[in-house]
Gaussian input, Z-matrix of N, CA and C with variables (Angstrom, degrees):
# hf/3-21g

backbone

0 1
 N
 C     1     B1
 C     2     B2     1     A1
 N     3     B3     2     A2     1     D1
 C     4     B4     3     A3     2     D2
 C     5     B5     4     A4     3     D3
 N     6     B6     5     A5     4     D4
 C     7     B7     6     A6     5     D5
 C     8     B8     7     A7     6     D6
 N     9     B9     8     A8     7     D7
 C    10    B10     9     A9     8     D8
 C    11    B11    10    A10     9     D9
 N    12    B12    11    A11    10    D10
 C    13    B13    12    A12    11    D11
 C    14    B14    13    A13    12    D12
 N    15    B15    14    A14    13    D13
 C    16    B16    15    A15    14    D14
 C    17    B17    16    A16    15    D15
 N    18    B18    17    A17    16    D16
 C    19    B19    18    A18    17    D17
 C    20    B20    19    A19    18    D18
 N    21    B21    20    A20    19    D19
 C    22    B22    21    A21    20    D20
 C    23    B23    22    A22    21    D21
 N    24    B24    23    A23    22    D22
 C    25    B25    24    A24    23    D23
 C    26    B26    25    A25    24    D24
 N    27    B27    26    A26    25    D25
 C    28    B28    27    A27    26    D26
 C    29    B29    28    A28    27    D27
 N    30    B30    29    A29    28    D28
 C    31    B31    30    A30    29    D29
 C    32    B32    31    A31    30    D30
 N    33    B33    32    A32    31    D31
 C    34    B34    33    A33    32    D32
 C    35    B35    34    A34    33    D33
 N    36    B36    35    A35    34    D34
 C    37    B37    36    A36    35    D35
 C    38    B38    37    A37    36    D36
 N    39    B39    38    A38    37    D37
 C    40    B40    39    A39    38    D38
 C    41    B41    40    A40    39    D39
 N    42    B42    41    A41    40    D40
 C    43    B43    42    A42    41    D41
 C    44    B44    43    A43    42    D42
 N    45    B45    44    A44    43    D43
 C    46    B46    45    A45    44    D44
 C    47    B47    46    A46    45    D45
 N    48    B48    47    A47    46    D46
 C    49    B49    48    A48    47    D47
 C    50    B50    49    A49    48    D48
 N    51    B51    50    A50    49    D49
 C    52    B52    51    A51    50    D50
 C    53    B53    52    A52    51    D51
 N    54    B54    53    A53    52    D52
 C    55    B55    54    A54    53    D53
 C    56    B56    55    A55    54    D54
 N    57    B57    56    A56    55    D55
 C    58    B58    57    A57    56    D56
 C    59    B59    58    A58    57    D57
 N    60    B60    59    A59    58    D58
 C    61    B61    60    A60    59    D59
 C    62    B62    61    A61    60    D60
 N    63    B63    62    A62    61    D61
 C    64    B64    63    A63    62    D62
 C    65    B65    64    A64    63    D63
 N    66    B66    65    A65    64    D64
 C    67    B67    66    A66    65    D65
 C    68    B68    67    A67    66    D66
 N    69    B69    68    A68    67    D67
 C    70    B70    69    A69    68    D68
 C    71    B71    70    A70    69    D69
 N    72    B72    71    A71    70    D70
 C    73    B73    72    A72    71    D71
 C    74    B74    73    A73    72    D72
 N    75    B75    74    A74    73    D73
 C    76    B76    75    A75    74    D74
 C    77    B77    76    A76    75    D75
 N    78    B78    77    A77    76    D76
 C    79    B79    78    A78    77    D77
 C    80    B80    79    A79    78    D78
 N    81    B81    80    A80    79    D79
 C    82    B82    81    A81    80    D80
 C    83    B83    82    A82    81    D81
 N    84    B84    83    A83    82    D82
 C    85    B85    84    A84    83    D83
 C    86    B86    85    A85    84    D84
 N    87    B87    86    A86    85    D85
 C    88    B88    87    A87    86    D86
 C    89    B89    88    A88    87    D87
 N    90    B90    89    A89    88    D88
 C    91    B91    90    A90    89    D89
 C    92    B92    91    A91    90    D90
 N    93    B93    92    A92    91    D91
 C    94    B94    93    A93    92    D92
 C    95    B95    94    A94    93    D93
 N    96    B96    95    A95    94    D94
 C    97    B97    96    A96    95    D95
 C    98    B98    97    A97    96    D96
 N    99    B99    98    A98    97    D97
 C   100   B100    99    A99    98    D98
 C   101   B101   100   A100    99    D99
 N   102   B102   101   A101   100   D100
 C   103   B103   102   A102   101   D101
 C   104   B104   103   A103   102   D102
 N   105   B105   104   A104   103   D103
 C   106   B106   105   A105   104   D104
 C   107   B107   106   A106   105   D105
 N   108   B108   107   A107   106   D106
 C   109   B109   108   A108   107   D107
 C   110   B110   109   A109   108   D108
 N   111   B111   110   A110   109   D109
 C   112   B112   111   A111   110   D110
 C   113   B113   112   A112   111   D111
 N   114   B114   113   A113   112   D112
 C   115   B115   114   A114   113   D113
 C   116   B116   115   A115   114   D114
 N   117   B117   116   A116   115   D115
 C   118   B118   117   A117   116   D116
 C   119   B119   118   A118   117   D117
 N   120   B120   119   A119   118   D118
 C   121   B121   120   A120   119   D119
 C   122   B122   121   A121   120   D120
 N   123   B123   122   A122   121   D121
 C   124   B124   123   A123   122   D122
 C   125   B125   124   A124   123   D123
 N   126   B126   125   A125   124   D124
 C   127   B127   126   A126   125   D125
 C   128   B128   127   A127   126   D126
 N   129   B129   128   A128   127   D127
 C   130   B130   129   A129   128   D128
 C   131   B131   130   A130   129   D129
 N   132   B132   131   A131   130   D130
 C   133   B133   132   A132   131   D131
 C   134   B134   133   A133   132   D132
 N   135   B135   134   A134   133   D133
 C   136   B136   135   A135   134   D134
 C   137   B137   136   A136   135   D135
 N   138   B138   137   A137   136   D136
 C   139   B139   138   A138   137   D137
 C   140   B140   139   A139   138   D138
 N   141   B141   140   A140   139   D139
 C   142   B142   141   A141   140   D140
 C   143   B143   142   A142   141   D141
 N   144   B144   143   A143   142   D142
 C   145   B145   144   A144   143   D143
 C   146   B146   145   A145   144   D144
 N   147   B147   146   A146   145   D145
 C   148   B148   147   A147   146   D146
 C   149   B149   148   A148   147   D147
 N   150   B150   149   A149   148   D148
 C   151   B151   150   A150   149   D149
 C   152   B152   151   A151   150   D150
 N   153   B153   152   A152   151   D151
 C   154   B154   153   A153   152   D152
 C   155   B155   154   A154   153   D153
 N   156   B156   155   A155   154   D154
 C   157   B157   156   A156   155   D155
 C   158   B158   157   A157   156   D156
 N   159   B159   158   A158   157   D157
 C   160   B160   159   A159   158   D158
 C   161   B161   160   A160   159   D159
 N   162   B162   161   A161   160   D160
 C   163   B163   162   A162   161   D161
 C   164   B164   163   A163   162   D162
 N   165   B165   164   A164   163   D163
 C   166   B166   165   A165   164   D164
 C   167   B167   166   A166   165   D165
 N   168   B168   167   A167   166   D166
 C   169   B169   168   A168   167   D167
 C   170   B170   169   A169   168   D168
 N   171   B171   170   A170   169   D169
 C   172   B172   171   A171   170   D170
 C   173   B173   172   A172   171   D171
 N   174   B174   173   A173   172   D172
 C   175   B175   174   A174   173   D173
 C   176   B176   175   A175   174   D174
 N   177   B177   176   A176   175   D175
 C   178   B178   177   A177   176   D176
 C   179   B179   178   A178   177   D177
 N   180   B180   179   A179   178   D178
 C   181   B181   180   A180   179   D179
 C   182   B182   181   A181   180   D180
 N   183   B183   182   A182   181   D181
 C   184   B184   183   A183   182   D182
 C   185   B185   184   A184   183   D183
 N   186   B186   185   A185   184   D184
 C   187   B187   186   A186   185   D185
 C   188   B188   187   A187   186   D186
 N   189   B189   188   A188   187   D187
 C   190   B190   189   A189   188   D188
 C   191   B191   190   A190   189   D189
 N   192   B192   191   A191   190   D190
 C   193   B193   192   A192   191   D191
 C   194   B194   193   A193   192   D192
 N   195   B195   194   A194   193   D193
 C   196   B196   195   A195   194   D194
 C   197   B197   196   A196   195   D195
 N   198   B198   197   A197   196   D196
 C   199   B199   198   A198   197   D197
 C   200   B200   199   A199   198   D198
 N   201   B201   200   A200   199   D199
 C   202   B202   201   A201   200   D200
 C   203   B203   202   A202   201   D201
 N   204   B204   203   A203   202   D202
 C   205   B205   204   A204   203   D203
 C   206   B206   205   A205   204   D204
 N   207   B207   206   A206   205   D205
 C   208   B208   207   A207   206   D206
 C   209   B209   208   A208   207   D207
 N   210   B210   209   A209   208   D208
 C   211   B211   210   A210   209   D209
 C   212   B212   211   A211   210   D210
 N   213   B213   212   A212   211   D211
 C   214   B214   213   A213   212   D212
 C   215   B215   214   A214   213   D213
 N   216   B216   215   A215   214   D214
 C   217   B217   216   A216   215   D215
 C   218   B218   217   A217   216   D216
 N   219   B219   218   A218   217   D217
 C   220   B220   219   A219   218   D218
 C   221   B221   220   A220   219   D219
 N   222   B222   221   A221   220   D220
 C   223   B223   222   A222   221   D221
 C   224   B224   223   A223   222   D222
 N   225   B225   224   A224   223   D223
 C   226   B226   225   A225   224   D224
 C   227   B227   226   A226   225   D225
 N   228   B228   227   A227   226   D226
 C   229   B229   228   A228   227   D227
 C   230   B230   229   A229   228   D228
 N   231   B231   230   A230   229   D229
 C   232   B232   231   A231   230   D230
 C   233   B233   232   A232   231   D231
 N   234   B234   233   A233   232   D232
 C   235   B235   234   A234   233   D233
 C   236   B236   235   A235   234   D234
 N   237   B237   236   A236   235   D235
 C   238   B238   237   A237   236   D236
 C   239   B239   238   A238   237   D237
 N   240   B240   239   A239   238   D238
 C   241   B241   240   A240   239   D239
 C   242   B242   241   A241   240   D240
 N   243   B243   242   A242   241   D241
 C   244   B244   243   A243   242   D242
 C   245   B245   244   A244   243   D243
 N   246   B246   245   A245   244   D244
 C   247   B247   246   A246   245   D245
 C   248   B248   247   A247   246   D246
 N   249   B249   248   A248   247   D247
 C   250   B250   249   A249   248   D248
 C   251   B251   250   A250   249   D249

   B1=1.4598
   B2=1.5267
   B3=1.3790
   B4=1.5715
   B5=1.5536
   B6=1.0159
   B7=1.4574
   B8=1.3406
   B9=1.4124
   B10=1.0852
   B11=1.6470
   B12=1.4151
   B13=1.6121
   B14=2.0807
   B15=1.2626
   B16=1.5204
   B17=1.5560
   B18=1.1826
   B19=1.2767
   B20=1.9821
   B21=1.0735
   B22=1.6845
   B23=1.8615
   B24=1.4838
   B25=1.2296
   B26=1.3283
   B27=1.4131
   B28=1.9945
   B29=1.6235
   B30=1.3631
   B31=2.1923
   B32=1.4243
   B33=0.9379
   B34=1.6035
   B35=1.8300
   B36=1.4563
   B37=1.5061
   B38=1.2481
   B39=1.4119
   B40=1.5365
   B41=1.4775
   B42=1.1323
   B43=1.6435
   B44=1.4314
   B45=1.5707
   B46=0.8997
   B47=1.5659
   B48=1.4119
   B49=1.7834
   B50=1.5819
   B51=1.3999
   B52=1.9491
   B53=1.5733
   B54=1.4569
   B55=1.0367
   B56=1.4968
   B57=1.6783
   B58=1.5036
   B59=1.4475
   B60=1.5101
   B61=1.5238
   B62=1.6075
   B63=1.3839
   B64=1.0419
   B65=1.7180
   B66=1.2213
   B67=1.5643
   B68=1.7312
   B69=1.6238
   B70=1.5852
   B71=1.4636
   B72=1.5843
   B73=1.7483
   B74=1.8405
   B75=1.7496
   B76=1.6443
   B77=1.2276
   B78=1.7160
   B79=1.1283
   B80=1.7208
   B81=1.2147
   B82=1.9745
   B83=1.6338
   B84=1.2832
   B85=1.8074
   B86=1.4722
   B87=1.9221
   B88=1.3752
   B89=1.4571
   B90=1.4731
   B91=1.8917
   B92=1.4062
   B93=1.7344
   B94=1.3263
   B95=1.6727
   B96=1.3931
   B97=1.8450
   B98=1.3509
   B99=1.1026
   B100=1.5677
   B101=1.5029
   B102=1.1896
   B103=1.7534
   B104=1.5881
   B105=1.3435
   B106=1.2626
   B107=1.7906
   B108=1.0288
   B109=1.4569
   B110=1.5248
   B111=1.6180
   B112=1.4540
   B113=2.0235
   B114=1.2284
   B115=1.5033
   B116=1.9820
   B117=1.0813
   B118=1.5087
   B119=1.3995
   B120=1.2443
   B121=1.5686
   B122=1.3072
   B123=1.0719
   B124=1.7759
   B125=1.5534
   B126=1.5020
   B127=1.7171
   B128=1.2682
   B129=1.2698
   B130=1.3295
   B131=1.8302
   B132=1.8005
   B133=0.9264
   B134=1.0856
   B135=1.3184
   B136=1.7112
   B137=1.5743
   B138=2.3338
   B139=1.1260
   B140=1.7238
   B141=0.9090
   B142=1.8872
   B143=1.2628
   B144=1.2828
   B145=1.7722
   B146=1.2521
   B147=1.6259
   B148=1.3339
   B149=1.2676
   B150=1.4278
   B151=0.9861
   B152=1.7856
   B153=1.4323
   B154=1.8362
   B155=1.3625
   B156=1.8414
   B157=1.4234
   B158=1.7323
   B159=0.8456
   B160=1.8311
   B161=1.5603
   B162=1.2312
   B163=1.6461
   B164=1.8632
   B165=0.9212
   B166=2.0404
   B167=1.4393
   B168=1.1985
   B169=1.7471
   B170=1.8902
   B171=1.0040
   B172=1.7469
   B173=1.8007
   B174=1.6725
   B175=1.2606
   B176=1.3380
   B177=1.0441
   B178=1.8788
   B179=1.6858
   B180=1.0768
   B181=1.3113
   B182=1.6742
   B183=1.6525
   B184=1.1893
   B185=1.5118
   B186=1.6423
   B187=1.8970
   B188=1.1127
   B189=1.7174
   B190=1.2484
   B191=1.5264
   B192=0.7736
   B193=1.9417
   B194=1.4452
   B195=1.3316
   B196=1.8791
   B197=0.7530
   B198=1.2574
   B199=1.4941
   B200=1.3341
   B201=1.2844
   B202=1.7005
   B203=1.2894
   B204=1.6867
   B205=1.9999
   B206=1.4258
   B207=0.9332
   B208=2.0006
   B209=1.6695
   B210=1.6104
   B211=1.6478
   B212=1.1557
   B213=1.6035
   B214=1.8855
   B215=1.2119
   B216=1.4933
   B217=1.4372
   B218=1.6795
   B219=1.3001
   B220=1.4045
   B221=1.6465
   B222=0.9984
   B223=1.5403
   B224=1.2162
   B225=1.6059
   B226=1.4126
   B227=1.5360
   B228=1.2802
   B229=1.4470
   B230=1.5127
   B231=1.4733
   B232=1.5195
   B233=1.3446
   B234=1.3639
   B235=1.4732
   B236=1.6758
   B237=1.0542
   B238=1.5906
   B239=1.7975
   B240=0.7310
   B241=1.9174
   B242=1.6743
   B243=1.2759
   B244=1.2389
   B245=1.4733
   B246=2.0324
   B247=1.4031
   B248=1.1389
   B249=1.3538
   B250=1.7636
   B251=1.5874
   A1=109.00
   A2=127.29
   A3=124.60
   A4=132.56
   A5=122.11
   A6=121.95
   A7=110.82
   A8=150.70
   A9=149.38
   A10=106.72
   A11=113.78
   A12=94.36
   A13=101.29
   A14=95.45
   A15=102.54
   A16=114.07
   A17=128.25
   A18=138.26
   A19=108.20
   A20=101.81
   A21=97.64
   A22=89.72
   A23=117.80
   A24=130.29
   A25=150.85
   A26=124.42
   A27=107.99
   A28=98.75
   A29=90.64
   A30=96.74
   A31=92.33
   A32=107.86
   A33=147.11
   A34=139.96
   A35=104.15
   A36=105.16
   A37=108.23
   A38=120.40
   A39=116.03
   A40=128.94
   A41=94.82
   A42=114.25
   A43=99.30
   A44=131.45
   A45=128.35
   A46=105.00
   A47=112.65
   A48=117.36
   A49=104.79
   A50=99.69
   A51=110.66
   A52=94.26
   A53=120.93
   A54=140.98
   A55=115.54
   A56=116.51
   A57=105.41
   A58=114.03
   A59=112.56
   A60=98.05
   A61=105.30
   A62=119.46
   A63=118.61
   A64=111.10
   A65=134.92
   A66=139.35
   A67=86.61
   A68=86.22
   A69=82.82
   A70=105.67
   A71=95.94
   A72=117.08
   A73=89.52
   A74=76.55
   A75=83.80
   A76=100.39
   A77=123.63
   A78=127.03
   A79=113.51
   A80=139.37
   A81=119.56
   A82=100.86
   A83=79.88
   A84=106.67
   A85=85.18
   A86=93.81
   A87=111.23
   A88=98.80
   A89=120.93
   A90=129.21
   A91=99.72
   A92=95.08
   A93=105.74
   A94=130.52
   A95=114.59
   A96=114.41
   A97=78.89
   A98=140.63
   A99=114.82
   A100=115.66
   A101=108.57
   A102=112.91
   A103=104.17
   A104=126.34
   A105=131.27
   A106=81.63
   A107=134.88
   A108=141.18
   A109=92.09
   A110=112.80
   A111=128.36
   A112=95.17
   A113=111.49
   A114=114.55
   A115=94.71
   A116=115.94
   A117=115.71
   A118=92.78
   A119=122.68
   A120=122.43
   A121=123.00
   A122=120.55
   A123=126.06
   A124=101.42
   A125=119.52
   A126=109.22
   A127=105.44
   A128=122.39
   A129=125.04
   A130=121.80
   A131=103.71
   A132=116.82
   A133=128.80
   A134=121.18
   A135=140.13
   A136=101.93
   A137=91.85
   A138=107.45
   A139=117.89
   A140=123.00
   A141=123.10
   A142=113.35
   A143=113.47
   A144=130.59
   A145=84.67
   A146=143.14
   A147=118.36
   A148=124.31
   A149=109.99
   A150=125.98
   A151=102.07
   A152=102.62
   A153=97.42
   A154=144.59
   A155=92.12
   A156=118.86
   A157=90.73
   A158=114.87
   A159=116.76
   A160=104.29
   A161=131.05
   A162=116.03
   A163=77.30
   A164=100.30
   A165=119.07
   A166=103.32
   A167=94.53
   A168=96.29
   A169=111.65
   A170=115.94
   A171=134.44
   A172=92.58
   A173=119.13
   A174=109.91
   A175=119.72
   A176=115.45
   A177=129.04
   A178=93.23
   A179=127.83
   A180=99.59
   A181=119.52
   A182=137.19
   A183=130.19
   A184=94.97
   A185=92.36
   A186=120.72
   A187=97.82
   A188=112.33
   A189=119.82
   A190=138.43
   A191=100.29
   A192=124.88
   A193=99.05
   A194=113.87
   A195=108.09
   A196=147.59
   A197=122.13
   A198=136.12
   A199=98.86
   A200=125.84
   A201=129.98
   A202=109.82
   A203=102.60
   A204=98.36
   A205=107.58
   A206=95.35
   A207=98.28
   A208=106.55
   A209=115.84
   A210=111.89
   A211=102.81
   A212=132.20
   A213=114.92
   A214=131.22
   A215=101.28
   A216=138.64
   A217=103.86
   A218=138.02
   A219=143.74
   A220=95.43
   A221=125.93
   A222=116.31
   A223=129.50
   A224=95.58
   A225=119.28
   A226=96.14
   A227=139.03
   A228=139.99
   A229=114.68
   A230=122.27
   A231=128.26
   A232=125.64
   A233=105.51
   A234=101.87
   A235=119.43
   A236=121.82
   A237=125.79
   A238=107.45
   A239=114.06
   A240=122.67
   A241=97.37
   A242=110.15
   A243=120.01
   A244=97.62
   A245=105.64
   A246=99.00
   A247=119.76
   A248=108.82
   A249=124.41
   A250=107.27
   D1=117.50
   D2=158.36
   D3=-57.11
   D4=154.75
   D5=166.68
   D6=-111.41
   D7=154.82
   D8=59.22
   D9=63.83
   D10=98.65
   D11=166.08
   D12=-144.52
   D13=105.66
   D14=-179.23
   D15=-50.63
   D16=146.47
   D17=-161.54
   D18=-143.29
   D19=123.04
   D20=-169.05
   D21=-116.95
   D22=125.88
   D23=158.59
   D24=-69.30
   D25=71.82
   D26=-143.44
   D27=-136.98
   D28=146.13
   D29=-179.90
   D30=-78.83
   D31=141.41
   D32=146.96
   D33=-98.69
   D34=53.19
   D35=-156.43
   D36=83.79
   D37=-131.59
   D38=-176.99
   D39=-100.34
   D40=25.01
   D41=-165.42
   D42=-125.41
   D43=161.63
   D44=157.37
   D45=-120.91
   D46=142.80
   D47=175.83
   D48=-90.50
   D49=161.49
   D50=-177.13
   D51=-141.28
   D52=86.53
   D53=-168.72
   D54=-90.60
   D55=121.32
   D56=-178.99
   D57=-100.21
   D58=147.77
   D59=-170.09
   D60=-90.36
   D61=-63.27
   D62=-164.09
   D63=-55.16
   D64=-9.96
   D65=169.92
   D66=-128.92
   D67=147.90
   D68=168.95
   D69=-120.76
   D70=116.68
   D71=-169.18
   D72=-164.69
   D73=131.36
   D74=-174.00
   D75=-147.59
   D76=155.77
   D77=-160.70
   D78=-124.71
   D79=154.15
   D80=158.61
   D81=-134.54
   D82=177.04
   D83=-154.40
   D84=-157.26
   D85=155.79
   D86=159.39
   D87=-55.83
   D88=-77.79
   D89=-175.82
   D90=-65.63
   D91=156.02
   D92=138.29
   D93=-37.25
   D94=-27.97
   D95=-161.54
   D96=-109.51
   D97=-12.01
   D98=166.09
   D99=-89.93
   D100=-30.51
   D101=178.15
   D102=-66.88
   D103=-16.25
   D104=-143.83
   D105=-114.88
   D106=-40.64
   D107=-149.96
   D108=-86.85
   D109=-50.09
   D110=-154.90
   D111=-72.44
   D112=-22.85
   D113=-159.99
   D114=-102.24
   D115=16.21
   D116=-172.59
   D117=-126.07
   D118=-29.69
   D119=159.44
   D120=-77.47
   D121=-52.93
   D122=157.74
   D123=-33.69
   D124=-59.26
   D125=-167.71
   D126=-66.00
   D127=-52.64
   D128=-175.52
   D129=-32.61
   D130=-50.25
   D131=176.97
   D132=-100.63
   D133=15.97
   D134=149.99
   D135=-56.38
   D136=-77.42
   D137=-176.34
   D138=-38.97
   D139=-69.17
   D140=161.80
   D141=-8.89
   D142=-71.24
   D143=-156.52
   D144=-72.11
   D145=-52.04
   D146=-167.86
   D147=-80.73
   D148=-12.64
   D149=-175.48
   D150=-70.14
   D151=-55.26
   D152=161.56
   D153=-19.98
   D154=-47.00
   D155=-166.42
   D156=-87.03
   D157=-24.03
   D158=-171.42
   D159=96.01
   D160=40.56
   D161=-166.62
   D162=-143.32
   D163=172.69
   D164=-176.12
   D165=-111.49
   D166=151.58
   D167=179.56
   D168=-63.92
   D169=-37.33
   D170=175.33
   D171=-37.56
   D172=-51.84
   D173=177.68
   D174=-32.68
   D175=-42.66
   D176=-178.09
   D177=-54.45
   D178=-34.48
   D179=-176.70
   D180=98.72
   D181=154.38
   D182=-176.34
   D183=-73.13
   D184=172.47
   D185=146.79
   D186=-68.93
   D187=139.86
   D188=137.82
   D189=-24.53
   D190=125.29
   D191=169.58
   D192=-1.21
   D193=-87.35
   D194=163.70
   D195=-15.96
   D196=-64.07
   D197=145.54
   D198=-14.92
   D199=-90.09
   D200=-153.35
   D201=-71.32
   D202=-3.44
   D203=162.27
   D204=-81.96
   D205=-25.51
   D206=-171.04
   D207=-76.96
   D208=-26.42
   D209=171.22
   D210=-67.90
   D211=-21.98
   D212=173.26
   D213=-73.84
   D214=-15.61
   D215=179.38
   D216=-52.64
   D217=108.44
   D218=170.70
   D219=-64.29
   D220=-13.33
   D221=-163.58
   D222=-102.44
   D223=3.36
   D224=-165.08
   D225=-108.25
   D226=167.60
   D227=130.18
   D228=-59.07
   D229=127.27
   D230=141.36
   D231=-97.99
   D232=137.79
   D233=160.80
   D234=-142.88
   D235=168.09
   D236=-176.94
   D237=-105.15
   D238=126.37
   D239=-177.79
   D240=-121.99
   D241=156.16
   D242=-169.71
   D243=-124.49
   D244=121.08
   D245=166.19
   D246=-74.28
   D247=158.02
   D248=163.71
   D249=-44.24

């Protein structure tokens, strides 16, 4: 069964980050759709590896506090990704 894992989109200098909230694992890209692409492979293969160990990716724990100010943020990109 997947969960739900909110994702907030924001430049950083010349990079943009693809930040997950509910685990904190985050990805960059030149674009947004590459920072966003690169962080759906990162989860994927978190989720896997822990899945190995017998523990869930959620073990990892949220993003920081910030992070989930910046998903209220209209100015940011959100998106929802589905864990493994």
């Amino acid at each position: 069964m997947s969960q739900a894992i909110r994702v907030v989109v924001f430049k950083d200098g010349d990079l943009f980050v693809a930040q997950a909230l509910e685990v904190d694992v985050a990805a960059q890209g030149k674009t947004a759709e590459e920072a966003s692409a690169r962080l759906n492979c990162v989860l994927r293969t978190e989720a896997r590896e822990m899945a190995d160990e017998g523990r869930s990716l959620f073990d990892i724990g949220p993003a920081p506090a910030p992070f989930h100010a910046l998903y209220n943020n209209s100015t940011v990109s959100r998106e929802v990704m589905q864990a493994a």
